[in-house]
C-alpha positions in Angstrom: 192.3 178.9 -64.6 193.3 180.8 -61.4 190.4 182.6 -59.9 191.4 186.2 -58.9 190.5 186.8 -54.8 188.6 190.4 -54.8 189.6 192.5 -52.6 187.6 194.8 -50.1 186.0 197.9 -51.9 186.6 201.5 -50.7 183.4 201.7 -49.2 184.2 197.9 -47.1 187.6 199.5 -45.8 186.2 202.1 -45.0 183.9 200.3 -42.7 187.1 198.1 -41.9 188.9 201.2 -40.3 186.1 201.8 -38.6 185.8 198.6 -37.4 189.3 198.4 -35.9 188.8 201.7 -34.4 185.9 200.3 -32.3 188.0 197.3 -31.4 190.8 199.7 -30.3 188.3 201.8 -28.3 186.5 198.5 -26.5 190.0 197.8 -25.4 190.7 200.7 -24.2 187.1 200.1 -21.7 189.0 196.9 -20.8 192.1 198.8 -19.1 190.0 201.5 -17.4 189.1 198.3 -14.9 192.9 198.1 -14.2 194.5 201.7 -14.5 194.2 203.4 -11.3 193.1 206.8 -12.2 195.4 208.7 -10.4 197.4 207.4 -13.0 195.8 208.4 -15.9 192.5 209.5 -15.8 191.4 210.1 -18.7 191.0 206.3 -19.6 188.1 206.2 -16.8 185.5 207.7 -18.9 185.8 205.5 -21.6 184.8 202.9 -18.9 181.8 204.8 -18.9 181.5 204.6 -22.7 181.7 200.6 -22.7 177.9 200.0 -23.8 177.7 202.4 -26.5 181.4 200.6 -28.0 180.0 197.2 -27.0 176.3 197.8 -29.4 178.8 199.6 -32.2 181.4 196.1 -32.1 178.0 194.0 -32.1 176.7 196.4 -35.4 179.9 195.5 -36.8 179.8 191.9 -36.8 176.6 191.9 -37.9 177.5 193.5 -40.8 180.6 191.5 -41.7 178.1 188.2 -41.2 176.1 190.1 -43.8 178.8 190.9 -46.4 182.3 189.0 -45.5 181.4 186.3 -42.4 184.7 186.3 -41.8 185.7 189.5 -40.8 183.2 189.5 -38.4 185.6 187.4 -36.2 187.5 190.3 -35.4 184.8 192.2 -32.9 183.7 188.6 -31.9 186.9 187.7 -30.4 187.3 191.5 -29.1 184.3 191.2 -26.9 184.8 187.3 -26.2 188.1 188.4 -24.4 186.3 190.5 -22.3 183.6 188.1 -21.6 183.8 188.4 -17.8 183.9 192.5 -17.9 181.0 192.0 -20.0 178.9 189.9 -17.7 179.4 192.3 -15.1 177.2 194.7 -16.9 174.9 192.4 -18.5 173.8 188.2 -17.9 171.8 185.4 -18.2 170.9 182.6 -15.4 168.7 180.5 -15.4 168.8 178.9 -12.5 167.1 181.0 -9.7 166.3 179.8 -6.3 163.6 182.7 -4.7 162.9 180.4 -2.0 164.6 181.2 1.5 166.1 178.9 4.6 167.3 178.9 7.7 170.8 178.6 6.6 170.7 181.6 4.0 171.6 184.4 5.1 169.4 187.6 2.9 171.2 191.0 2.5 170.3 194.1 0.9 171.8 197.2 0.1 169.1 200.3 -1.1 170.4 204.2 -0.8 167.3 205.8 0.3 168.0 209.5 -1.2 167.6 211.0 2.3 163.9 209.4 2.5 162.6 211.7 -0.1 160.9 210.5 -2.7 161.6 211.3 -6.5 157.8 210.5 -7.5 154.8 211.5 -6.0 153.3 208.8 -3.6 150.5 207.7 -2.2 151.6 207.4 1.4 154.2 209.3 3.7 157.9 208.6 2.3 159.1 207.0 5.1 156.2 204.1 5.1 156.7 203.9 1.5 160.6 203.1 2.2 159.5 200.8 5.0 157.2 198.7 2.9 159.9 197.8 0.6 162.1 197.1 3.2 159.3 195.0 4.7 158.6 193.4 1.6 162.5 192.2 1.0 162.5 191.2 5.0 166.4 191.3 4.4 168.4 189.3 7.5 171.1 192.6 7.1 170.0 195.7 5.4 172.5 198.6 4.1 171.5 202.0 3.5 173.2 204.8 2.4 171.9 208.6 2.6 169.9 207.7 5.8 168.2 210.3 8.1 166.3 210.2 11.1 166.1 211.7 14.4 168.0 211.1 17.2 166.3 212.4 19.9 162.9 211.8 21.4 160.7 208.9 20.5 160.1 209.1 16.6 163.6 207.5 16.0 163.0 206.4 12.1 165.9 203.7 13.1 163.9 202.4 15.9 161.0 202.3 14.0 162.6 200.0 10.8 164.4 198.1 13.6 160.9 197.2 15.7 158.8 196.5 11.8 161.5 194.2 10.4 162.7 192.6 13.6 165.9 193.7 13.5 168.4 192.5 16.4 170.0 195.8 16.4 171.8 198.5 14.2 175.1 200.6 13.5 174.4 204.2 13.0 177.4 206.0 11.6 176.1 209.8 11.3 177.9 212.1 8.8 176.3 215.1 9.4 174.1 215.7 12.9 172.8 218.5 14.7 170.6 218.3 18.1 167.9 216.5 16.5 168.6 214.9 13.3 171.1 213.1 11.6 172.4 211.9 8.2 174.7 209.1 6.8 174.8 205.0 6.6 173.5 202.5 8.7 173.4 198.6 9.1 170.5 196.8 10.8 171.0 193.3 11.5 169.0 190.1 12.3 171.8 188.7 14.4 174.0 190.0 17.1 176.7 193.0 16.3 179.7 192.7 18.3 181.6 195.0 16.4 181.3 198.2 14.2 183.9 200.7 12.9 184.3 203.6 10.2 186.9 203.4 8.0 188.1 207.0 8.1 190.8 206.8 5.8 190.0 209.0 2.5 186.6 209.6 3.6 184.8 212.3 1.9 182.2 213.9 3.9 179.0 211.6 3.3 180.5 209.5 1.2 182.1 206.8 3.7 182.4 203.4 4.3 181.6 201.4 7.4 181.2 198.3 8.7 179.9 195.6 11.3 180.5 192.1 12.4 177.7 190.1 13.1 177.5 186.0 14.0 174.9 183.8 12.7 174.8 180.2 14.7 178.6 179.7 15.0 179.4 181.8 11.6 180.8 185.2 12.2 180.6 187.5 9.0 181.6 191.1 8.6 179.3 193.2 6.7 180.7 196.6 4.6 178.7 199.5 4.0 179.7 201.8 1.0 179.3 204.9 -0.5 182.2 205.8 -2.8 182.4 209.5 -3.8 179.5 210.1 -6.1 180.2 212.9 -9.0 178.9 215.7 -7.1 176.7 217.0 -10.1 174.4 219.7 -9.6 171.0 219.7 -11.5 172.8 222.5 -14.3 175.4 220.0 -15.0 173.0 217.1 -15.5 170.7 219.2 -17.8 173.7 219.8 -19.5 174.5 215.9 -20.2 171.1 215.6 -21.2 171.0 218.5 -23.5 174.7 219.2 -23.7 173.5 222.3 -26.8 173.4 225.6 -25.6 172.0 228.9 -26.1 174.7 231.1 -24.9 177.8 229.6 -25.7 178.7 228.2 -23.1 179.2 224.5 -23.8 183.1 224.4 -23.2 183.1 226.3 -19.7 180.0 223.4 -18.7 182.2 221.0 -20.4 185.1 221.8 -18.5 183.5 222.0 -15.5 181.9 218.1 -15.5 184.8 217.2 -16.7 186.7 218.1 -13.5 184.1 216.9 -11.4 184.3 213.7 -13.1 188.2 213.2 -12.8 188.2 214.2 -9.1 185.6 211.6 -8.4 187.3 209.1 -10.3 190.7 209.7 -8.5 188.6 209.9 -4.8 186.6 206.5 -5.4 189.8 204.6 -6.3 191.5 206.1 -2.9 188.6 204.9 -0.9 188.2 201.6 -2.8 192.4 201.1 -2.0 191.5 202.0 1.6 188.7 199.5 1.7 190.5 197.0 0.3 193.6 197.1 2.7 191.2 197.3 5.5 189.3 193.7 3.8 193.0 192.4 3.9 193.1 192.3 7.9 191.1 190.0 8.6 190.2 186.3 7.8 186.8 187.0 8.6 184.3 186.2 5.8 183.2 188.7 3.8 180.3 190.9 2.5 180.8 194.1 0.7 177.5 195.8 -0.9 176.2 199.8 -1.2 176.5 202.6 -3.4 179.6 202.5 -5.4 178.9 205.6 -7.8 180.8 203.7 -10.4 180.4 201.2 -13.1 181.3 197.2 -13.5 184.0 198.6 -16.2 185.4 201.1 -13.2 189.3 200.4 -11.6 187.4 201.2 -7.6 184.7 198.5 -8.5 187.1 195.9 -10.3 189.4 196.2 -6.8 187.0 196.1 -4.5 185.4 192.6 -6.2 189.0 191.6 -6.5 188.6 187.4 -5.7 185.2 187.9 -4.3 181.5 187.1 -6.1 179.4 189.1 -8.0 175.9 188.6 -6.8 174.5 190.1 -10.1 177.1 187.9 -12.2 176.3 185.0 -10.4 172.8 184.8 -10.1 171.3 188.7 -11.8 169.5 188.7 -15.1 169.8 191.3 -18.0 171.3 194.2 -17.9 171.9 195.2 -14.2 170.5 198.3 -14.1 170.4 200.3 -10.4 170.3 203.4 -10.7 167.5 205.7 -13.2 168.0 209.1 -13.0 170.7 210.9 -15.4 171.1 207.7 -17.5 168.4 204.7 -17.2 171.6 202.4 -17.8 174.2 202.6 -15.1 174.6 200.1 -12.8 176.5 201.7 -9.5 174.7 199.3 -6.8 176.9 196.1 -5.5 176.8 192.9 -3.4 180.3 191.4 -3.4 180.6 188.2 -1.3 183.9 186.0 -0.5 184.3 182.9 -2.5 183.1 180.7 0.4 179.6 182.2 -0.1 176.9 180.9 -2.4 174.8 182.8 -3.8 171.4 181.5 -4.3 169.5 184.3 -6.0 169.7 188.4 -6.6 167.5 190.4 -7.2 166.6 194.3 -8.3 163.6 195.6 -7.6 162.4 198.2 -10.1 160.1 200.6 -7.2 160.7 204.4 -8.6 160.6 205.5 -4.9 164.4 206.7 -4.5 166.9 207.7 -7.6 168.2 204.0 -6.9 166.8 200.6 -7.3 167.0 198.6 -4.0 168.8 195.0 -4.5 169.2 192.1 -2.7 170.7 188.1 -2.9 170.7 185.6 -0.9 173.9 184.0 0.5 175.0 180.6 2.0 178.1 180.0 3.8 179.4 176.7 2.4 
């Protein structure tokens, strides 16, 4: 007696169709880290989309495990194809080693949000920001959104570089006046004997710049970015929050993040080409880390790490989290090393201070 197979209800295709339609969407996250926006935009911002797709694919195969086990194959293998994509955003290691030596070489990368804090604290801002600082004791230290005088004797610069025990420090100003000035800087444990700006598709803060330094006989250049952030004003991030409105104007808000968002995707992937042409021309090793203002799924973060390490995917735990302010979820904070680098631990540490986390790995030559 021939048993007859039954087929999938309406309500199980349904849920099928769905199902696809989530596989076609996590795919689509997958080519927004290799379409250059410029391109085709639009594909960028379902990058940004890739956890909700990722937890809806998971929800699926649950539910196929529950009803049909096979069919739950189909979002398995999805997100198994884009296993590395996925570690970028979120991953598990075991094996940490906190403890540091005198051939490591510590680095760490913290945009300070022009020293002003976004929570009340208990002492001035700038000792706050010091403190942690102090606390990593980081051999090269990156900051991004950096102020302090430059005349007189109440240089903040000088005073990080005397606390820490920096060697010395690369100052690259984007806005100044008489007294005071505002941009990245680099301090160092070890001799700088060079620095430059890469001026090519800079947009006013939002730069990147860069130092050589030499440790024993090792000389490594060190990279400083701050990709084009989305340039969102306090409206448009009430908006995102609380995209319902009273007056009817949701598509003229919509409309309006919307363009800042494709301009910002388009700028970042002009500065991350500029950087990485620029990494190309020289044999130096190599260590890339700052603000990014994009996400692991991004085409300017995918190029930038093209053949180099992920500090967070080699040695990070969970979901890399960096930055808390619009969305407690978005990682836009790197430390990219060349492959001749080990990387013996990362870490994020989770101080409320500025809008970002500050981060930080230790790194061997080999």
């Amino acid at each position: 007696m021939l048993i007859k197979k039954k087929n999938l209800g309406f309500f199980s295709k349904t849920v099928m169709l769905a199902n696809l339609a989530a596989i076609v969407a996590l795919f689509l996250c997958y080519s927004a880290s290799i379409i250059n926006p410029k391109s085709f935009w639009p594909i960028s911002f379902l990058g940004l989309g890739y956890l909700p797709i990722l937890l809806i694919n998971l929800g699926f195969i649950f539910y196929w495990i529950l009803r049909k086990p096979k069919y739950s194959l189909f979002s398995l293998i999805a997100i198994l194809i884009g296993w590395n994509l996925m570690t970028k955003h979120v991953t598990f290691n075991s094996e940490q080693t906190h403890a540091r030596n005198d051939s490591s070489l510590r680095v760490m990368t913290y945009n300070v949000h022009m020293l002003e804090p976004v929570e009340k604290t208990d002492k001035p801002a700038k000792d706050e920001f010091t403190d942690i600082i102090k606390e990593v004791d980081p051999d090269v230290l990156c900051l991004q959104e950096f102020s302090s005088t430059i005349k007189g004797n109440k240089k903040f610069s000088e005073k990080i570089k005397s606390k820490i025990n920096f060697d010395s420090y690369y100052f690259a100003p984007s806005q100044q006046n008489e007294y005071n000035a505002y941009g990245q800087v680099i301090f160092s444990k070890f001799p700088i004997i060079n620095s430059g700006l890469i001026k090519k598709n800079e947009y006013g803060i939002n730069r990147i710049i860069y130092v050589d330094i030499v440790k024993n006989e090792d000389t490594v250049r060190v990279y400083n970015v701050h990709l084009r952030s989305f340039g969102l004003q306090n409206e448009d991030k009430e908006f995102i929050q609380n995209p319902k409105t009273n007056d009817g104007s949701e598509e003229t808000k919509t409309k309006r993040v919307g363009r800042k968002l494709k301009w910002a995707f388009e700028q970042r992937s002009d500065q991350a080409e500029s950087l990485f042409a620029h990494m190309q021309e020289t044999k130096i090793p190599k260590i890339v880390m700052g603000d990014f203002n994009d996400t692991p799924m991004s085409y300017s973060v995918n190029l930038i790490g093209k053949d180099m390490k992920n500090a967070f995917q080699e040695r990070g735990n969970g979901w890399g989290v960096t930055h808390f302010e619009l969305l407690p979820i978005l990682q836009i904070d790197y430390i990219f090393c060349e492959k001749n680098f080990a990387v013996n631990n990362y870490q994020v540490l989770k101080r409320k201070l500025s809008d970002h986390y500050p981060i930080y790995a230790d790194l061997r030559i080999n």
